[in-house]
C-alpha positions in Angstrom: 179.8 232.6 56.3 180.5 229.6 53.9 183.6 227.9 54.2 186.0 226.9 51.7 186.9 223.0 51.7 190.4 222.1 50.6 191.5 218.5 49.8 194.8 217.2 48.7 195.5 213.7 47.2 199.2 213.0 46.9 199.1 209.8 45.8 195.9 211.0 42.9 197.9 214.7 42.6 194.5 215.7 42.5 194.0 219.2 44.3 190.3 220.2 44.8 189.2 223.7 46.0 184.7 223.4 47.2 183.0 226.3 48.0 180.3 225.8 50.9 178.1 222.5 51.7 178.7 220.2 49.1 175.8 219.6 46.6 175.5 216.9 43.7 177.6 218.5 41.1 179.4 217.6 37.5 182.9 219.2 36.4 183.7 221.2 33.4 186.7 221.3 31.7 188.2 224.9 32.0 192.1 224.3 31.1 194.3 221.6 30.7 193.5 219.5 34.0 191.5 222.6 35.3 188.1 221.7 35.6 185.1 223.9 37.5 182.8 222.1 39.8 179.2 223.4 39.0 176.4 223.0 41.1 173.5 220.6 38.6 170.5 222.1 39.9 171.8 225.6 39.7 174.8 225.8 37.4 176.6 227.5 40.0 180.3 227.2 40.2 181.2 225.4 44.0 184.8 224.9 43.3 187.7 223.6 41.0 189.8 220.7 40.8 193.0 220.3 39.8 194.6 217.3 38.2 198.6 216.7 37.9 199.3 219.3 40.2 203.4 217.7 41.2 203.8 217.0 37.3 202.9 220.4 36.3 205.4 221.7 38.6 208.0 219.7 38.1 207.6 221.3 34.1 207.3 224.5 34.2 207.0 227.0 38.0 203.8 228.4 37.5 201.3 229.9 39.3 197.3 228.2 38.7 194.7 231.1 38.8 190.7 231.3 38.6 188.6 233.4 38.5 186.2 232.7 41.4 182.8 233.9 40.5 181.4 236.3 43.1 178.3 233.5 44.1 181.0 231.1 45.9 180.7 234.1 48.5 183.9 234.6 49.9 184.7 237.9 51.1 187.8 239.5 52.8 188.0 239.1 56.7 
């Protein structure tokens, strides 16, 4: 089973979500500081990151959804 990697920089508000081992990668702008984390040999999406995070709170409560693409492998327990 791959695991999902979850890092939070409070200082940075930088949230990052990776998807199994982590590979050498580049990110791709999805949103407004929403990018994907993509996989360079493969193209595959293995994770997000997430950029202002308390500042986008502190405007507006909203929830941040992705889709997350059925190759990141995770499944229900």
């Amino acid at each position: 089973m791959k695991k999902m990697h979850i890092h939070w920089d409070i200082e940075g508000d930088f949230l990052e979500v990776r998807f199994g081992k982590s590979t050498k990668s580049y990110y791709e702008e999805i949103d407004s500081d929403i990018f994907e984390r993509r996989d360079e040999k493969t193209n595959k999406v293995k994770g997000f990151a997430f950029f202002n995070v308390q500042k986008r709170k502190e405007k507006e409560v909203k929830d941040i959804a992705v889709d997350i693409p059925s190759e990141a492998g995770i499944t229900a327990p």
